[in-house]
C-alpha positions, 0 to 999 in steps of 0.5 A, a space after each residue: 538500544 533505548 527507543 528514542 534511539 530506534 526511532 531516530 534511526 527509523 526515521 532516518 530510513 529511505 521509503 524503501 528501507 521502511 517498506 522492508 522493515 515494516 514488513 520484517 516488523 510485522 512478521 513478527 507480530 502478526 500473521 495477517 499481514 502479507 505484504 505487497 507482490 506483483 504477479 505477472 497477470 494479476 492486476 496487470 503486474 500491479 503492486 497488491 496487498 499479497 494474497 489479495 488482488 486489491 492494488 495499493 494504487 487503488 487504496 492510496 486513490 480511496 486516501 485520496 478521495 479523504 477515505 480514512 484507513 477505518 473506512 477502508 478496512 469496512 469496505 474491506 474487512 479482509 485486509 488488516 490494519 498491517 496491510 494497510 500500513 504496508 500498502 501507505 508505505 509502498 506508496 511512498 516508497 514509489 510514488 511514481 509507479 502510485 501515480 502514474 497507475 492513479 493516472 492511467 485508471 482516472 483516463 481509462 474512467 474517462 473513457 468509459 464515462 464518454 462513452 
């Protein structure tokens, strides 16, 4: 298979399927990256880099703000370029379960700011 033929085949994958296949990819090149997990009572279930209890929903929220994926790996320098990658991608995949956790910190920040 050349390159060219791999791309457009990547490139026709589901978000889903991408998610998976980034994480097969990276596990071959590198160790630093440990996927994404939701752990009953950490983070509330939330999708985390594995390992880490920094939500993908709060790394998508700093891309949002326009925090580029160098500004992040400073703030946080234990997370690697992989994870981040994983993290965009999960985020695509499910951009409701991304959405809605978005929404429901935005209301609970209200709350306090009210407060």
């Amino acid at each position: 298979m050349t390159a060219q033929e791999l791309e457009t085949q990547l490139l026709s994958l589901t978000p889903a399927q991408k998610v998976e296949a980034i994480r097969i990819l990276t596990q071959g090149i590198s160790s630093n990256n440990r996927g994404i997990n939701k752990t009953p009572g950490v983070m509330g279930a939330d999708a985390c880099i594995a390992g880490r209890r920094i939500p993908v929903w709060l790394l998508v929220s700093y891309q949002r703000q326009g925090a580029k994926d160098a500004d992040i790996l400073d703030q946080y320098p234990q997370l690697s370029a992989a994870d981040l990658v994983t993290a965009w991608l999960y985020a695509e995949a499910f951009p409701y379960e991304i959405d809605t956790a978005i929404d429901e910190q935005e209301q609970a920040d209200a709350i306090l700011d009210a407060s």
